[in-house]
C-alpha positions as a printed Julia matrix, in Angstrom:
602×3 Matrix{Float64}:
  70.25  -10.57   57.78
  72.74  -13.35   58.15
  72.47  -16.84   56.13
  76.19  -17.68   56.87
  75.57  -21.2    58.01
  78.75  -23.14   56.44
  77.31  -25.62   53.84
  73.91  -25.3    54.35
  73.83  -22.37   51.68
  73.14  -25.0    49.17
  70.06  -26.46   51.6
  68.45  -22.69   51.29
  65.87  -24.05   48.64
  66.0   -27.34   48.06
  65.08  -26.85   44.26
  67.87  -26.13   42.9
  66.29  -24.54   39.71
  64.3   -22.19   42.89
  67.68  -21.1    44.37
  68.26  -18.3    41.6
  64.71  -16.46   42.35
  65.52  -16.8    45.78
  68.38  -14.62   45.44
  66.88  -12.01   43.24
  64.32  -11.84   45.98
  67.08  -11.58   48.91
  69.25   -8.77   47.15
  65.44   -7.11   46.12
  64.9    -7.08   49.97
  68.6    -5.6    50.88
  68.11   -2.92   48.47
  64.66   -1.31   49.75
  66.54   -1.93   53.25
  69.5     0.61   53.44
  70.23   -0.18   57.68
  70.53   -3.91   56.6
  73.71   -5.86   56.43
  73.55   -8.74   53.94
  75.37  -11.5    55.33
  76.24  -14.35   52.83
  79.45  -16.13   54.02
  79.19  -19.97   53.37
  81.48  -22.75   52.77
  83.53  -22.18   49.25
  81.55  -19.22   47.94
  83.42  -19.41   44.63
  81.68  -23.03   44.08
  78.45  -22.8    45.78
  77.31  -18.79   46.03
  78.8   -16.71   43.09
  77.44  -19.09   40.02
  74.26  -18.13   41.42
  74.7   -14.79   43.1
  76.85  -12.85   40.43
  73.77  -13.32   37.64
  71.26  -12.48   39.99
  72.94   -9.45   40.75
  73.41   -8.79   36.87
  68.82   -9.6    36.28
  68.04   -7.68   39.12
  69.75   -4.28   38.76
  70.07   -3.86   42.31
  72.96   -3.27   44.79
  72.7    -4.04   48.75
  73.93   -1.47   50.65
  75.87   -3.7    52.87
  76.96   -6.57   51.68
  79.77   -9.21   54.4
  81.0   -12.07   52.72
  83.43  -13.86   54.93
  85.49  -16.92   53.94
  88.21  -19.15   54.92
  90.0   -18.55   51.56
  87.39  -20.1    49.86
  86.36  -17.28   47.63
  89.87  -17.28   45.8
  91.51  -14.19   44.13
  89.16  -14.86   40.56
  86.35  -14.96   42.48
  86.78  -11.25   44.58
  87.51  -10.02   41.07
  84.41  -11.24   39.76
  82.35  -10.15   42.67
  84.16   -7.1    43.09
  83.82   -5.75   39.57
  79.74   -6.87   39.38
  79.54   -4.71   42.58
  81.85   -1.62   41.02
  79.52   -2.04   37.93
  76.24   -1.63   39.82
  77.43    0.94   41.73
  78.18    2.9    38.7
  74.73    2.46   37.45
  73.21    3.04   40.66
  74.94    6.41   40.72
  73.27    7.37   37.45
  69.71    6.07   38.44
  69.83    7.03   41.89
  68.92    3.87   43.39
  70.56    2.73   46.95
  74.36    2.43   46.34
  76.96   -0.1    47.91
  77.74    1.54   51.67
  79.79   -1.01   53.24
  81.67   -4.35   51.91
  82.99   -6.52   54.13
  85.44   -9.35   52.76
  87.25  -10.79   55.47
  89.49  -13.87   54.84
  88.19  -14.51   51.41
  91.43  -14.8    49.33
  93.94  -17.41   50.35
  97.68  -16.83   51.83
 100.12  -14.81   49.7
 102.27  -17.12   48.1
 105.4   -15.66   48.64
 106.34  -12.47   50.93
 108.44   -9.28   50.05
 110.62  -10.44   52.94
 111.53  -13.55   50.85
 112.59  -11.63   47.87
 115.63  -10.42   49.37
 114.47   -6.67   48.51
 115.25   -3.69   51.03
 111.78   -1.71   51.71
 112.44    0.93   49.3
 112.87   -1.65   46.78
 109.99   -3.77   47.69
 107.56   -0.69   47.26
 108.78   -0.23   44.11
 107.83   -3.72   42.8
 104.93   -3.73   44.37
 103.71   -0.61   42.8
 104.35   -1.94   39.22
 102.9    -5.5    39.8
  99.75   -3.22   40.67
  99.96   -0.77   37.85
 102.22   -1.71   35.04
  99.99   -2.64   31.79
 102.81   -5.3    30.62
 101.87   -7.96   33.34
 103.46   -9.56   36.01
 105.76  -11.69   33.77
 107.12   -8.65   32.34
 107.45   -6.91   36.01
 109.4   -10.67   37.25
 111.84  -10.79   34.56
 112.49   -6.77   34.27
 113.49   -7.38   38.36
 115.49  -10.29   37.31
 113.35  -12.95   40.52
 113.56  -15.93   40.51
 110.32  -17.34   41.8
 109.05  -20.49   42.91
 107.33  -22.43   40.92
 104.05  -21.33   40.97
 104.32  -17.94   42.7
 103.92  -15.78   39.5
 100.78  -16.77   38.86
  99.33  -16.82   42.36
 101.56  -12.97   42.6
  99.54  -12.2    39.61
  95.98  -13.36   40.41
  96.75  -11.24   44.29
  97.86   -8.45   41.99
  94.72   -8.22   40.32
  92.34   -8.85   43.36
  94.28   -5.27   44.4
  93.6    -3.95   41.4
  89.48   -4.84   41.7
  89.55   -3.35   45.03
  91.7    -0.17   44.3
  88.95    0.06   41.2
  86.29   -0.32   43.66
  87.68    2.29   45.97
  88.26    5.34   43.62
  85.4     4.95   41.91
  82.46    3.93   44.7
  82.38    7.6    46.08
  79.35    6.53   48.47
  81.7     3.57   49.91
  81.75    4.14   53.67
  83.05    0.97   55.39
  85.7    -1.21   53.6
  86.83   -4.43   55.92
  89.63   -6.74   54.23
  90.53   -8.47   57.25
  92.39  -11.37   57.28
  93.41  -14.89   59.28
  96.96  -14.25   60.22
  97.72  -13.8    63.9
 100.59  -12.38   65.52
 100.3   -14.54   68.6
  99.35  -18.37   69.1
  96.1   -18.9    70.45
  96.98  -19.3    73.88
  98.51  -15.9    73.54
 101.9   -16.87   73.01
 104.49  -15.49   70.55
 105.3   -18.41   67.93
 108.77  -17.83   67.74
 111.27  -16.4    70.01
 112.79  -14.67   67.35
 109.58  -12.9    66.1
 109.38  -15.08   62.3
 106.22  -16.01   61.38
 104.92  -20.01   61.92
 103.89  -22.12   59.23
 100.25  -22.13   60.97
 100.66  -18.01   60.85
 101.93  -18.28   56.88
  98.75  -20.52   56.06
  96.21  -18.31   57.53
  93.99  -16.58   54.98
  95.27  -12.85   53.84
  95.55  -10.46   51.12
  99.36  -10.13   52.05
 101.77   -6.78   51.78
 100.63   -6.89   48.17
  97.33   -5.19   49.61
  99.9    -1.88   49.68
  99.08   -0.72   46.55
  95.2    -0.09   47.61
  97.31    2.14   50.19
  99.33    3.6    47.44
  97.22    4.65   44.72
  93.23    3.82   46.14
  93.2     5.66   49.41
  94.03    8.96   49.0
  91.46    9.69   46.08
  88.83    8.45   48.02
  86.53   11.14   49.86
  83.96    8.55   51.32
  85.93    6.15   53.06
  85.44    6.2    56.7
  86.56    2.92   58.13
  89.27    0.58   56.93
  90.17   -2.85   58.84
  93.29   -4.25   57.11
  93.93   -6.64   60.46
  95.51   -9.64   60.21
  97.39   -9.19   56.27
 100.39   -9.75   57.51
 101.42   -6.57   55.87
 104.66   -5.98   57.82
 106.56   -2.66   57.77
 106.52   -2.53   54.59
 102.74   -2.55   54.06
 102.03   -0.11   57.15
 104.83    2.3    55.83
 102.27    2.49   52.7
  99.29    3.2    54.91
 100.75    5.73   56.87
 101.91    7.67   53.36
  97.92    7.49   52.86
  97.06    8.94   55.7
  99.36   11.65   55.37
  97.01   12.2    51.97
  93.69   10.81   52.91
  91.36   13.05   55.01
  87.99   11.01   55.08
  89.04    8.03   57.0
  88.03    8.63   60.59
  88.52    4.54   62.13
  91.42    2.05   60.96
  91.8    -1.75   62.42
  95.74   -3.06   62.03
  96.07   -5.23   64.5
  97.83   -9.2    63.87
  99.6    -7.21   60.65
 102.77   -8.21   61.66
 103.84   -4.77   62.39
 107.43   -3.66   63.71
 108.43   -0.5    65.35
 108.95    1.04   61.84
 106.06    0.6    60.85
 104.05    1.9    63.99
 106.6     4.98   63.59
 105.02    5.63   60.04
 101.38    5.12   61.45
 102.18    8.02   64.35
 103.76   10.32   61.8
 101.28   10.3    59.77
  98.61   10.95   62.35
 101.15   13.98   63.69
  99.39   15.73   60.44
  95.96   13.69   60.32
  93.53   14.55   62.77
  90.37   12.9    61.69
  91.61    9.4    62.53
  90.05    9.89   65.98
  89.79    5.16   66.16
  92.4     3.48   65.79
  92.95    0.53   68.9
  96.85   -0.18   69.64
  97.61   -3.45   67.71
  97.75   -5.69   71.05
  98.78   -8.35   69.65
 101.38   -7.11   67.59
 102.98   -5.31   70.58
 102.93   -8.43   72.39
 104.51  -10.39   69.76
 107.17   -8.03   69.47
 107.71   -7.48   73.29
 107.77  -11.01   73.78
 110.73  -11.99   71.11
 112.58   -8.67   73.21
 112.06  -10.58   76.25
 113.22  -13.86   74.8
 116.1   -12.04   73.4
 116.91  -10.39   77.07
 116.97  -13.83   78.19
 119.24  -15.25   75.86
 121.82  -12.17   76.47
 122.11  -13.29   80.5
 122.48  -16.88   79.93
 125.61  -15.76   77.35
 126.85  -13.43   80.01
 126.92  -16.23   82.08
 128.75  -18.17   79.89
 131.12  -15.54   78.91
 131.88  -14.79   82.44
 132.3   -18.45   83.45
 134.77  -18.79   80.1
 136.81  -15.49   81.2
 137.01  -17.65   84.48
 138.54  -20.68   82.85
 141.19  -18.45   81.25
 143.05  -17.76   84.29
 145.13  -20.94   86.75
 147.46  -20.65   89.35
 150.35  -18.69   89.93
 148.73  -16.14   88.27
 148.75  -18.2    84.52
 146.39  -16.37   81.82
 145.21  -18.03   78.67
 144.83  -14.65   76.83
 143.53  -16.54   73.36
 140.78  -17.55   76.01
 140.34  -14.34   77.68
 139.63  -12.45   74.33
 137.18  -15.11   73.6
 135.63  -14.49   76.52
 135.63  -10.53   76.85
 134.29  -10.9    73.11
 131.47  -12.94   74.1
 131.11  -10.46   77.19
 130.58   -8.05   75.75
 128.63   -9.34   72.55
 126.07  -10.46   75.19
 126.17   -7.26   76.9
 125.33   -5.11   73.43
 122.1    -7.7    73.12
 120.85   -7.08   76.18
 121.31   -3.38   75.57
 119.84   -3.93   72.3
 117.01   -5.78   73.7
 116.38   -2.87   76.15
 116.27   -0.19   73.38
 114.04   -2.11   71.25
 111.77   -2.17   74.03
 111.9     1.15   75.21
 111.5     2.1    71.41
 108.47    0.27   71.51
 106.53    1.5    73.92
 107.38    5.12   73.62
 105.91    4.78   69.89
 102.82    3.28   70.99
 102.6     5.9    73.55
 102.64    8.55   71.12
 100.24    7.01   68.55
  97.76    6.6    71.11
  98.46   10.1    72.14
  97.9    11.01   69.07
  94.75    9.03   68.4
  93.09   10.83   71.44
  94.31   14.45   70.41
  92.4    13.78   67.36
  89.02   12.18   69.55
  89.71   15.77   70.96
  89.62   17.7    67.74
  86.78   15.57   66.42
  84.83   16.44   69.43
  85.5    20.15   69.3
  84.81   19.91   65.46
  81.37   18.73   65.6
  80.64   21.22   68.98
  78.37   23.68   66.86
  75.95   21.03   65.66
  76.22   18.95   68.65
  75.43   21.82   70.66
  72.49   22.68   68.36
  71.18   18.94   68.61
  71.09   18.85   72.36
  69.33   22.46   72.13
  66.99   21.12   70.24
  66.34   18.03   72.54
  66.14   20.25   75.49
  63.39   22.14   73.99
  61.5    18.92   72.76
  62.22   17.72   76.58
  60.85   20.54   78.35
  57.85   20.6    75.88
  57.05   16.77   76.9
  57.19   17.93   80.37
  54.98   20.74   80.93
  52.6    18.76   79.01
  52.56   15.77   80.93
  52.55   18.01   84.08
  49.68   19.78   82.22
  47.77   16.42   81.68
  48.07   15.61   85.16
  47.11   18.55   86.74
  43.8    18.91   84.68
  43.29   14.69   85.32
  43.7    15.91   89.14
  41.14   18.32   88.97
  38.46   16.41   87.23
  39.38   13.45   89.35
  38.52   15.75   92.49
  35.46   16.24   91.23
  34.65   13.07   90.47
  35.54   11.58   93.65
  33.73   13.93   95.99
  30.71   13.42   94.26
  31.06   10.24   94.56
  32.2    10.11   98.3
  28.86   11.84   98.66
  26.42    9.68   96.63
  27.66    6.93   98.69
  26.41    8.21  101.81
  23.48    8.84  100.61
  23.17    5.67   99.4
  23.95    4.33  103.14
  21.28    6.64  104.42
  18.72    5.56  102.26
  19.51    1.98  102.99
  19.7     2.89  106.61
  15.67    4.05  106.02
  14.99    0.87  104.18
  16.36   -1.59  106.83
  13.9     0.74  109.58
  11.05    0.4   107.84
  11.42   -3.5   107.98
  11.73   -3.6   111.81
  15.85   -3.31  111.98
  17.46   -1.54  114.67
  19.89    1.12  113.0
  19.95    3.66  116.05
  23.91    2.74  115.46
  23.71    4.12  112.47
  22.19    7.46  113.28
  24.52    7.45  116.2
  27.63    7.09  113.99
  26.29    9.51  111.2
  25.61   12.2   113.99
  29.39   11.45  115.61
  30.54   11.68  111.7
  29.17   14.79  111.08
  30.42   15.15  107.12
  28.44   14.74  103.9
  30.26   12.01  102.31
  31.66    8.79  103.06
  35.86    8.06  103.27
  37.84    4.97  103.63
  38.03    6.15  107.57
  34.57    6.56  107.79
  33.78    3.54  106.41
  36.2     1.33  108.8
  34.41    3.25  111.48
  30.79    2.62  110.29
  32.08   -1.26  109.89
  33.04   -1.62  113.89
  29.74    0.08  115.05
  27.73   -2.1   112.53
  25.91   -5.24  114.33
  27.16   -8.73  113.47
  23.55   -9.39  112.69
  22.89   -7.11  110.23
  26.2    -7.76  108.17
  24.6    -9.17  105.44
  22.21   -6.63  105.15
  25.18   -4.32  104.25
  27.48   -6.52  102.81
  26.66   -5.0    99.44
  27.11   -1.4   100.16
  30.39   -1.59  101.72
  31.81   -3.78   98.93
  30.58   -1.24   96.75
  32.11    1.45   99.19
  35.39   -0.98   98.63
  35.0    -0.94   95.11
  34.6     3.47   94.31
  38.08    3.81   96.82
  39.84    1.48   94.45
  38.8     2.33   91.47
  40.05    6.18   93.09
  43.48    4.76   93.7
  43.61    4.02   90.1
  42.41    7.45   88.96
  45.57    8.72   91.61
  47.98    6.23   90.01
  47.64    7.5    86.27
  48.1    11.24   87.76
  51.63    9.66   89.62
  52.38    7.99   86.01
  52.22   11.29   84.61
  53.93   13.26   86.97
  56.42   10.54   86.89
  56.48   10.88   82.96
  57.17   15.02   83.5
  59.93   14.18   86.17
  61.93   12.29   83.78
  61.46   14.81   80.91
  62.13   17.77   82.77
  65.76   15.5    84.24
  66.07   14.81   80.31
  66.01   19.11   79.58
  68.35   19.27   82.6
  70.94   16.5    81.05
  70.46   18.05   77.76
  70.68   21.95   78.88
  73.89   20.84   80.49
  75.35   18.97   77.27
  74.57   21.77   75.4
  76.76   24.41   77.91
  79.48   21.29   77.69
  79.38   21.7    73.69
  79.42   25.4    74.02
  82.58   25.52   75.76
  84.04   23.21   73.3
  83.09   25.24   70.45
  85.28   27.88   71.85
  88.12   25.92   71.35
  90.4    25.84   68.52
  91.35   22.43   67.1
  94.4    23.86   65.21
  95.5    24.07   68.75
  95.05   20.62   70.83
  98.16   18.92   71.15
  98.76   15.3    71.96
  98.56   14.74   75.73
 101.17   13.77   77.77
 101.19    9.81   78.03
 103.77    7.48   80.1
 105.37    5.21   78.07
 105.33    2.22   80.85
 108.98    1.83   80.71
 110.47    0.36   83.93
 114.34    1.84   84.66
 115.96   -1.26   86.16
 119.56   -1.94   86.66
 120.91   -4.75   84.63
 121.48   -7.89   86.52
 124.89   -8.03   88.03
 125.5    -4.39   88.43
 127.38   -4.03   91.73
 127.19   -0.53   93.75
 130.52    1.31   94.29
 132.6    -0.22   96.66
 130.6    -2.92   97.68
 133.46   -5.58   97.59
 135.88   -3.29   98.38
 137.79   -1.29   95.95
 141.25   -1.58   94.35
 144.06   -3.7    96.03
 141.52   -5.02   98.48
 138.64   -5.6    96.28
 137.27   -9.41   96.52
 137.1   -10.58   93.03
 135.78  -14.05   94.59
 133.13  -12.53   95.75
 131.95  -10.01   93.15
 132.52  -12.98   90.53
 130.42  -15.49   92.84
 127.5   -12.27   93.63
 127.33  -11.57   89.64
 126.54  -15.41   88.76
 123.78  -15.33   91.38
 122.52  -12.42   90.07
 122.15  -13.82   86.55
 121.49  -17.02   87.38
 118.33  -15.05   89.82
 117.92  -12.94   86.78
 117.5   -16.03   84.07
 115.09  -18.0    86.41
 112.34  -15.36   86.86
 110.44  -13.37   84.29
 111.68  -10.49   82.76
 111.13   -6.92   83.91
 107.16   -6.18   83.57
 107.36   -3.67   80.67
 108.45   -6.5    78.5
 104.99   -7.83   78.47
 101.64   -6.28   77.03
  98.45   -6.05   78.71
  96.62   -3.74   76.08
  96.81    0.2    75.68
  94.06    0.52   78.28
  96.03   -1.25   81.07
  99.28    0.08   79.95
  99.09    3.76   79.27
């Protein structure tokens, strides 16, 4: 049930004094509904739904089981803790009472941008974990965890650092104590590419448009930290687009090493660098009930895209190394050597990036090759985990199947038989019924010697759709009208026949499909069988291509090509190189240096 319709929350009921009931009434009808999502996003939530919502929540006692808020940062970090801590109350009560308790929470984009990263803090990771972890936990406060750090903030960032610190803290509260809490999604605004797909910087930095998008920020770490791994009920997480960095995925992947209930993450448009992917896949090396987890597309994209720019920037500075190294040399054989150095510096500076550019690529995809490995080695295990009572379900389908069948073969075969009855008898009273008509017509001076004539040629007791478009070309135009009403009635017994016929094909139909249904089901349950045979402890990861292309790096002459030692053209290996880079910096870059999603790749 979705009201999410912007501003027109407040046009619900237009009695304001109504509005309150209303809700009371809404939640009423989530709670005796445990399949329903309750969908109340709107414009500003803090200032037009939770004045209302929270105390109707509080009178009614009751909990929806699902319950989506989603926001443009309009709900604000006081008012998710609010929210948050009416829901972990309720829950707690509906534990005790055994009324429905909260299943699934979704609060996507409902805080506001971090207001300052780890990154800007000039902290290593190690560090930054650290801090984190007390602005979560430590009792003193975030002023006490600023100055024992010795930052110097912005104006303005402690509090905002404090009020994130404490929406954490609702939801890590939430998390460890809501032990029937099955779907958790704290998605968030930020994007890793532009909208038309691009990467908004060449050098991978975030854009202002990326650091004003709604998101709970690498703060959100310490849910990772300290909230995950107690929980036993969790079973799907999206953290996408936090902007959580390395940082904050180097957290979730230490959960997951811990955490054995989740079984589907979402972390795309986080941000995410090769470390942190690293930590997702080693963690998963251990965890095999994370059996969904997509590649983060757009991540990969964004970082494959700032290694092409930076591939492209390396072969216009070869060029202009090699074109410097040129200046340093005149007639007579003169050499600037302050120039050459200069130049073989830059040379080989330029070199080194595009080698650099070319491992961090190759890096790259040979990660996300083994995380999605990974991720289906564990679809594997899950699969061979639930054989047993998979097998036992389709069993048990097959049975129920084959039972439909025979007894819709059963109900057509008895339908046949009374039908063949029926419709011999009646074949039969309807040549009487021409006979006796036949005497009739005599009796009033009619000739119906052509009747006698085509009865004796018939020779049979009853009367047929053949017999009748034989009695129907021997009949005299003249007397037509005298039998007009026997042979519509004649017309009338075949059809209604054909409809006796067609609910014996609709059940024979009906026990063709079932007994296909005990065949697809008999087959699932020998698939399942041979699964449950397996051990899990021993799938391994398949074997997946990374989708790196081995090219030669522009420039690269073969042995000898333009001759070799004394008689080597240096001309023409210097003029061949600079059309090669020149070739090089006007097309794209190789093809593994762009992202087309896991599906297309590996």
């Amino acid at each position: 049930l979705s009201l999410a319709g912007g501003g027109d929350f407040a046009m619900l009921n237009s009695a304001a004094a109504d509005r309150p009931a209303f809700l009371q009434r809404l939640v009423a009808v989530a709670a005796a509904r445990p399949g329903m999502e309750l969908d109340l996003s709107t414009a500003d939530p803090a200032a037009v739904l939770l004045p209302e919502l929270l105390p109707a929540l509080r009178s009614s006692r009751l909990l929806p089981p699902s319950l989506a808020l989603r926001g443009d940062g309009q709900l604000g970090d006081d008012g998710l803790v609010a929210l948050v801590g009416v829901l972990a109350d309720l829950d707690a009560e509906a534990k005790e009472s055994g009324t429905p308790r909260l299943h699934s929470l979704t609060l996507s984009s409902a805080v506001p941008p971090p207001a300052a990263a780890v990154s800007t803090w000039g902290l290593d990771d190690l560090n930054a974990l650290a801090l984190l972890d007390q602005l979560a936990t430590d009792p003193a406060g975030v002023s006490a965890v600023v100055s024992r750090w010795q930052l110097a903030l912005p104006a303005g960032t402690e509090r905002a650092v404090a009020q994130r610190a404490a929406s954490v803290r609702s939801l890590m509260r939430l998390v460890t104590t809501a032990d029937g809490l099955a779907a958790l999604k704290c998605g968030g605004g930020y994007r890793s590419l532009e909208p038309d797909g691009t990467c908004p910087a060449a050098d991978g930095r975030s854009s202002t448009r990326q650091r004003a998008a709604p998101s709970y920020g690498v703060q959100l770490e310490s849910l990772f930290r300290f909230a995950l791994p107690k929980s036993s009920s969790l079973t799907l997480l999206d953290v996408s687009g936090n902007n959580l960095g390395d940082v904050g995925l180097s957290a979730l992947g230490g959960a997951l090493k811990l955490n054995r209930s989740l079984r589907r993450l979402e972390i795309d448009n986080n941000a995410a660098g090769v470390d942190g992917l690293k930590s997702i896949n080693l963690a998963l090396k251990g965890n095999k009930k994370v059996h969904s987890l997509a590649l983060p597309d757009d991540d990969i994209s964004a970082l494959l895209a700032a290694a092409a720019a930076r591939y492209k920037r390396s072969l216009s500075d070869e060029l202009a190394a090699r074109q410097l190294l040129k200046s340093a040399y005149g007639r007579g054989g003169y050499c600037n050597h302050a120039v050459k150095q200069r130049g073989m510096a830059a040379l080989k500076s330029a070199k080194q990036e595009q080698a650099r550019a070319r491992v961090a690529k190759d890096k790259l995809r040979t990660v996300c090759a083994s995380l999605q490995a990974s991720v289906l080695r564990n679809g594997e295990v899950a699969t061979i985990t639930a054989a047993g009572k998979n097998m036992r379900a389709e069993s048990k389908l097959a049975s129920e199947a084959s039972k439909s069948a025979a007894k819709a073969q059963g109900k057509a075969d008895a339908l046949r038989e009374a039908n063949k009855e029926k419709v011999w008898l009646g074949r039969h009273k309807l040549l009487d019924a021409w006979v006796k008509h036949a005497g009739v017509l005599g009796k009033r001076g009619h000739d119906v010697g052509w009747f006698g004539e085509w009865r004796r040629a018939w020779g049979k007791p009853y009367l047929n759709p053949a017999a009748l478009a034989a009695v129907q070309k021997r009949m005299p135009a003249a007397q037509r009208e005298e039998w007009e009403a026997l042979v519509l009635g004649a017309e009338d017994t075949f059809a209604s026949e054909e409809t006796l016929d067609a609910r014996v094909q609709g059940l024979l139909q009906e026990a063709r499909m079932h007994r296909s249904q005990a065949e697809f089901h008999a087959a699932e349950v020998q698939y399942h069988g041979m699964l449950s045979e397996k051990d899990p402890r021993a799938e391994a990861p398949p074997r997946l291509e990374a989708g790196i292309v081995r090219t030669e790096p522009p420039g690269k002459e073969r042995p000898g090509q333009f001759g070799s030692g004394y008689y080597t053209n240096w001309d023409a290996r210097r003029n061949w190189i600079y059309g090669e880079l020149r070739t090089a910096m006007a097309q794209p870059p190789p093809r593994d240096y762009a992202w087309k999603g896991a599906a297309a790749e590996l």
